[in-house]
Structures are given as structure tokens and as C-alpha cells.
DRENDO-702455 format. One record per residue (C-alpha): residue in one letter; residue number from 1; x, z negated, y negated. Coordinates in Angstrom, 2 decimals. Example, Ala and Ser with C-alpha at 12.3 -4.5 7.8 and 13.67 -1.06 7.14 Angstrom:
BEGIN
SITE;a;1;12.30;-7.80;4.50
SITE;s;2;13.67;-7.14;1.06
***
This chain:
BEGIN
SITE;x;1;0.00;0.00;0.00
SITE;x;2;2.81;-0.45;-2.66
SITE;x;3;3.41;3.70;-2.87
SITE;x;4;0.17;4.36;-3.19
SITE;x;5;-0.32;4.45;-6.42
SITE;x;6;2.40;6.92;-6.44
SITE;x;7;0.83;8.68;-4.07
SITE;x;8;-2.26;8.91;-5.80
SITE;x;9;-0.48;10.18;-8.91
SITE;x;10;1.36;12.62;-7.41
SITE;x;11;-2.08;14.14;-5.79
SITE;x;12;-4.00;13.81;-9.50
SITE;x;13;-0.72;15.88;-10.73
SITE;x;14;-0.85;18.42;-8.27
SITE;x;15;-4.36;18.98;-7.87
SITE;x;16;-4.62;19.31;-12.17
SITE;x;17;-2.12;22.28;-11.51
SITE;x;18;-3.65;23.72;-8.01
SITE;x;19;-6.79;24.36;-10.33
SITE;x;20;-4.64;25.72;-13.09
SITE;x;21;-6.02;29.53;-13.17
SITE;x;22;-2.76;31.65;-11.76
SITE;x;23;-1.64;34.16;-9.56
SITE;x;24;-2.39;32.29;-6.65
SITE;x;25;-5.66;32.54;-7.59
SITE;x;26;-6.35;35.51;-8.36
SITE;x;27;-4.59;36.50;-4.83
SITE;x;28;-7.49;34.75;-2.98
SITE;x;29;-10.46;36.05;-5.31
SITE;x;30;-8.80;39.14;-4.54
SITE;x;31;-8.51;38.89;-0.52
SITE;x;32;-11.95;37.48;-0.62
SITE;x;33;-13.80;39.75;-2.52
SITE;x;34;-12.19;43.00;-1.35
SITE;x;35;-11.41;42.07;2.47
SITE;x;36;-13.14;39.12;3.46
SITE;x;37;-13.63;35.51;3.28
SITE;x;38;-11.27;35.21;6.81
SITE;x;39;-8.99;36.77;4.60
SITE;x;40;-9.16;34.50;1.47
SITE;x;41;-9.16;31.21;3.62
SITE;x;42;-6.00;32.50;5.77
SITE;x;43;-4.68;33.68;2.42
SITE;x;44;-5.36;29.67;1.56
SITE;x;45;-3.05;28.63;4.38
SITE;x;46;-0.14;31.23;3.42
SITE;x;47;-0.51;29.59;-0.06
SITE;x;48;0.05;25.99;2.06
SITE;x;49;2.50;27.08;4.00
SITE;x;50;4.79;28.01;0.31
SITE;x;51;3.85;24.76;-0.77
SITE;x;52;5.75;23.29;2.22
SITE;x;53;8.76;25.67;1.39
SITE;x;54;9.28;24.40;-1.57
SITE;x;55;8.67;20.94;-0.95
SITE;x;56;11.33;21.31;1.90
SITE;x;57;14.18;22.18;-0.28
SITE;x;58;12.78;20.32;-2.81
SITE;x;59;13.77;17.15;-1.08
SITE;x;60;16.97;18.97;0.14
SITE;x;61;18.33;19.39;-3.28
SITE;x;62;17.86;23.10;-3.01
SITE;x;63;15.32;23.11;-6.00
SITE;x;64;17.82;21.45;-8.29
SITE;x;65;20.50;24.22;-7.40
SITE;x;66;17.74;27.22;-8.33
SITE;x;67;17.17;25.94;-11.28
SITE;x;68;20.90;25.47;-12.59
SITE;x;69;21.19;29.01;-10.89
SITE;x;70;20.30;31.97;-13.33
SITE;x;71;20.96;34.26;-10.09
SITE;x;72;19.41;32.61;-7.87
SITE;x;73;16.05;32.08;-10.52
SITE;x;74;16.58;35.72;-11.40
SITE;x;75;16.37;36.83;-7.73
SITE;x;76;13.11;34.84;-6.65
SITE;x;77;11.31;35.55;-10.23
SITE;x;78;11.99;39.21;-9.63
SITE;x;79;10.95;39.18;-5.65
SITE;x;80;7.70;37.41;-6.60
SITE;x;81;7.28;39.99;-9.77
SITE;x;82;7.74;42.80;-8.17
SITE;x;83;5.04;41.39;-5.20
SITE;x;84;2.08;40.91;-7.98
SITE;x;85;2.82;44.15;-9.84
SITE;x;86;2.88;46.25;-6.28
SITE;x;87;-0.38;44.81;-5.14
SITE;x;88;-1.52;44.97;-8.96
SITE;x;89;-1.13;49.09;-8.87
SITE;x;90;-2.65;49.51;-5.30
SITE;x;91;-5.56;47.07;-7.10
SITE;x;92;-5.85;49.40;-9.69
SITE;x;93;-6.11;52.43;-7.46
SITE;x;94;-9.40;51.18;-5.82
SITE;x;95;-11.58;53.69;-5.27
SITE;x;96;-15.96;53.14;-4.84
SITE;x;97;-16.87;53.02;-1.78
SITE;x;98;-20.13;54.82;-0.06
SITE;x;99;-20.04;52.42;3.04
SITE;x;100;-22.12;49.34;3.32
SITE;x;101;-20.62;45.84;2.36
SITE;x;102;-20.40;45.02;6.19
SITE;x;103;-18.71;47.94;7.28
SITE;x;104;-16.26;48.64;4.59
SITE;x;105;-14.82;45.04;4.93
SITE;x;106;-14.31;45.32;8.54
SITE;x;107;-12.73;48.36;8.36
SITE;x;108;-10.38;47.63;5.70
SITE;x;109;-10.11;44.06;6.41
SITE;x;110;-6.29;42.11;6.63
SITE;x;111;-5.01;40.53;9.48
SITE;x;112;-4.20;36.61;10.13
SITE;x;113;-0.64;37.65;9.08
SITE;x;114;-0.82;39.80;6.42
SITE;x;115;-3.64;37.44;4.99
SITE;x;116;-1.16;34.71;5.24
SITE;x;117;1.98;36.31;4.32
SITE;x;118;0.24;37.45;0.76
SITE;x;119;-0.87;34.22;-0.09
SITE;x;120;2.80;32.85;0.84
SITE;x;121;4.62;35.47;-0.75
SITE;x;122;2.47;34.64;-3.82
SITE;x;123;3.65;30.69;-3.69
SITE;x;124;7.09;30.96;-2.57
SITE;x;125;8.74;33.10;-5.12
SITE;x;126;7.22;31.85;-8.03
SITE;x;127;10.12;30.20;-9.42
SITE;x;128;7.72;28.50;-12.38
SITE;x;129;6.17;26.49;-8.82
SITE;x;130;9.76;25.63;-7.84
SITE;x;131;10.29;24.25;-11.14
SITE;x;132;7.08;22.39;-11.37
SITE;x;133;7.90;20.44;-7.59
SITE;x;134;11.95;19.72;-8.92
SITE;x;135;10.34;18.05;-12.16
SITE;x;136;7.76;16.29;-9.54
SITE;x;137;10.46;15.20;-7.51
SITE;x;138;12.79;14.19;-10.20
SITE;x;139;10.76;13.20;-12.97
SITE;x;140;7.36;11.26;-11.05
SITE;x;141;8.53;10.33;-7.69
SITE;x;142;11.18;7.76;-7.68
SITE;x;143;14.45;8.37;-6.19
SITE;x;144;14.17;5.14;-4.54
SITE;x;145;10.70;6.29;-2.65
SITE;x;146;11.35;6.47;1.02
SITE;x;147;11.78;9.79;2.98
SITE;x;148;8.48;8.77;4.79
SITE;x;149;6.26;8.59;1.58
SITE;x;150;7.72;11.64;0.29
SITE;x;151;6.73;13.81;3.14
SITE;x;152;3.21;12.20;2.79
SITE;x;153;2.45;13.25;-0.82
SITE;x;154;4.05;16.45;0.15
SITE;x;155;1.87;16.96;3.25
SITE;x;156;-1.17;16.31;1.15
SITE;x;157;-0.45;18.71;-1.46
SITE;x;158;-0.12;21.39;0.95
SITE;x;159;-3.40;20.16;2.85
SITE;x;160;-4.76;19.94;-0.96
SITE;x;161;-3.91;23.78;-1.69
SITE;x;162;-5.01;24.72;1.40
SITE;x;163;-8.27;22.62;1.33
SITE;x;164;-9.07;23.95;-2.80
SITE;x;165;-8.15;27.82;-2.14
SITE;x;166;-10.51;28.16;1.12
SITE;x;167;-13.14;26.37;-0.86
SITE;x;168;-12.47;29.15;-3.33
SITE;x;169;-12.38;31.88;-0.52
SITE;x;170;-15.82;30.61;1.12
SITE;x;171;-17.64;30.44;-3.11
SITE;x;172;-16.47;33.76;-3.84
SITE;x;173;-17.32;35.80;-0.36
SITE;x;174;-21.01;34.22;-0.57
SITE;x;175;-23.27;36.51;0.34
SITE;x;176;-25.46;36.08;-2.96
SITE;x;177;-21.90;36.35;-4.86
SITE;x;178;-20.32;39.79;-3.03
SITE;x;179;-24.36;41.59;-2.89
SITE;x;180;-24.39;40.71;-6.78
SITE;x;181;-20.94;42.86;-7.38
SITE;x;182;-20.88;45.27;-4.52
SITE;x;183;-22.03;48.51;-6.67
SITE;x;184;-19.19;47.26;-9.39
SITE;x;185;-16.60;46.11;-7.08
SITE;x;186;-14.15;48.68;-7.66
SITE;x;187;-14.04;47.80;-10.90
SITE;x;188;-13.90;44.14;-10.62
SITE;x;189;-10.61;44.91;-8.05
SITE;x;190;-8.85;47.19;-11.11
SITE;x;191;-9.78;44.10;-13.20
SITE;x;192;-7.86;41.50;-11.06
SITE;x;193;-5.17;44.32;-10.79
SITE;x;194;-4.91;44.69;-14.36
SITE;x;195;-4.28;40.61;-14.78
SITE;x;196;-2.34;40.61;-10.99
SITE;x;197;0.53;43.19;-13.14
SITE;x;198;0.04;40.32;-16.25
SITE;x;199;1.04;37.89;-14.09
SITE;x;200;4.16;39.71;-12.40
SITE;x;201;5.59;40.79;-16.22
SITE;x;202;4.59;37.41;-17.10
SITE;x;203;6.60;35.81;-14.19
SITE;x;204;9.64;38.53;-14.55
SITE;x;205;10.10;37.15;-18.27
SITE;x;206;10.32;33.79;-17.40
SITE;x;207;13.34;31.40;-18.15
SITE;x;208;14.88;28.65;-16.30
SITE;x;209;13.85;26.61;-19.13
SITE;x;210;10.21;27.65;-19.15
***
């Protein structure tokens, strides 16, 4: 009981920037609207599952070395850039379709791996999210906080993330929700393009001191 207050703030942190609008969200509107909700929630996991990376060499010291790095910031802000703008364009390329709802997800639909390794690609080289878990670790948890409690907050905030985005994946792929935008939804996919490519020029111009 005497961490978890710590615990608890750590979770109130992260949670106030898991609901931050970003790229990670607009990834699993994306997946869920155009593919599916499978896709959004497994989308939601990949998204977890980046959490844990940098969480992992967050308490390994790694983070701290990125951050003093400009090559190493320079070579995961470009990787996860280049990722948002290249899905961005193919977003922007979306054409109407003349199928039904049904059968135009299934046919285009992503599997359990490429669902998860977009949302994970997403998360893991955003460099502003490995910054935001070195100032967590450096500047909220205590050094002094055991190894134990440290992989508990960071369990929950990848539980968290994964728990938030599906709940976003399963709103936005409602039935009521997709039947409401399926005559506009090639327009609503340029749209997240258009602010997918904001967010990869966005990220690309980012500083280690940002």
C-alpha cells in the first residue's frame, strides 16, 4: 500500500495523455472505420505491445540514451514519420466503393498481424512517447521505487492503452456509427489521411527538446 499512491499517479498521468487526440488515434479510427472493428481492437493491442517497448528500455536506461542521441532521435522520428505519411497517401487514395458495408470490409479487411503491427509501429517510433515515459520515469517515479512496482504501473499502462483504444475501436465500428458514414466514407478516410501526413511532418520536425 505505500506505492500506491504512486501508482495511482502514474495511471492519472498516463491515462490524461492516452486520451490526448494523436496519431495513435487516428490509426485505430482509421482501422476501425475502414477495415473493421477486429482490426481497431488488434490495432489496440499493437498500440500495448509499443507501450511495453518503451517501458522496457525505459527502465533499462535506453530511453535516457535516445534522448541525449540526436541520431538515434533522428532515426526513430523519421521511421515513425515516414510510417504515418505512407499510410496517410494510400488514405488519401481511397476510392468509393459500390459493395455493401459487409462485404467490402471482409474483403479488404487486415489481418491479426498487420492490425497489430500498425498500431505498434504507430507507438514505438514516436520518439515524443519515448520522451514522455523517460520524463515519467525520471521525473514522477522515484528512483528509489522497487523494480516490482515499476513493472506494475508499467503493466497497467499498457493494459490501460489497450483497454481505452478497443473501447475506441468497438464506439467507432457501431453499426449505427459506420451505416451513418458509409455513402461518405471515402471521404472521411482522405480526411484522417490528410491529418495521418500532419502528424508524420509534425513528428519529422520534432526536437529532442520538444
Amino acid at each position: 500500500m505505500e506505492y500506491l499512491p504512486a501508482i495511482l499517479s502514474v495511471a492519472f498521468i498516463h491515462l490524461l495523455a492516452v486520451a490526448s487526440p494523436g496519431p495513435d488515434f487516428v490509426m485505430i479510427v482509421r482501422n476501425s472505420l475502414v477495415y473493421s472493428r477486429r482490426s481497431g481492437v488488434y490495432a489496440a493491442i499493437g498500440l500495448g505491445l509499443g507501450i511495453c517497448l518503451h517501458i522496457a528500455y525505459s527502465l533499462a536506461g535506453i530511453a535516457l540514451i535516445i534522448s541525449q542521441s540526436e541520431v538515434l532521435f533522428n532515426i526513430i522520428k523519421y521511421l515513425g514519420a515516414g510510417y504515418l505519411i505512407y499510410i496517410g497517401v494510400k488514405s488519401l487514395f481511397a476510392k468509393k466503393s459500390t459493395e455493401s458495408t459487409d462485404e467490402h470490409h471482409e474483403k479488404k479487411d487486415l489481418t491479426r498481424l498487420q492490425a497489430i503491427r500498425s498500431g505498434f509501429i504507430t507507438n514505438a517510433t514516436n520518439p515524443k512517447v519515448t520522451l514522455f515515459f523517460l520524463s515519467l520515469f525520471t521525473l514522477v517515479i522515484e528512483p528509489t521505487t522497487p523494480f516490482a512496482v515499476k513493472l506494475i504501473m508499467g503493466a497497467e499502462m499498457a493494459i490501460a492503452t489497450v483497454l481505452w483504444f478497443s473501447l475506441i475501436a468497438v464506439l467507432v465500428s457501431h453499426r449505427r456509427v459506420r451505416s451513418r458514414i458509409t455513402n461518405i466514407q471515402h471521404y472521411v478516410e482522405r480526411a484522417m489521411g490528410v491529418v495521418l501526413i500532419f502528424f508524420g511532418i509534425t513528428l519529422a520536425l520534432a526536437q529532442i527538446s520538444s
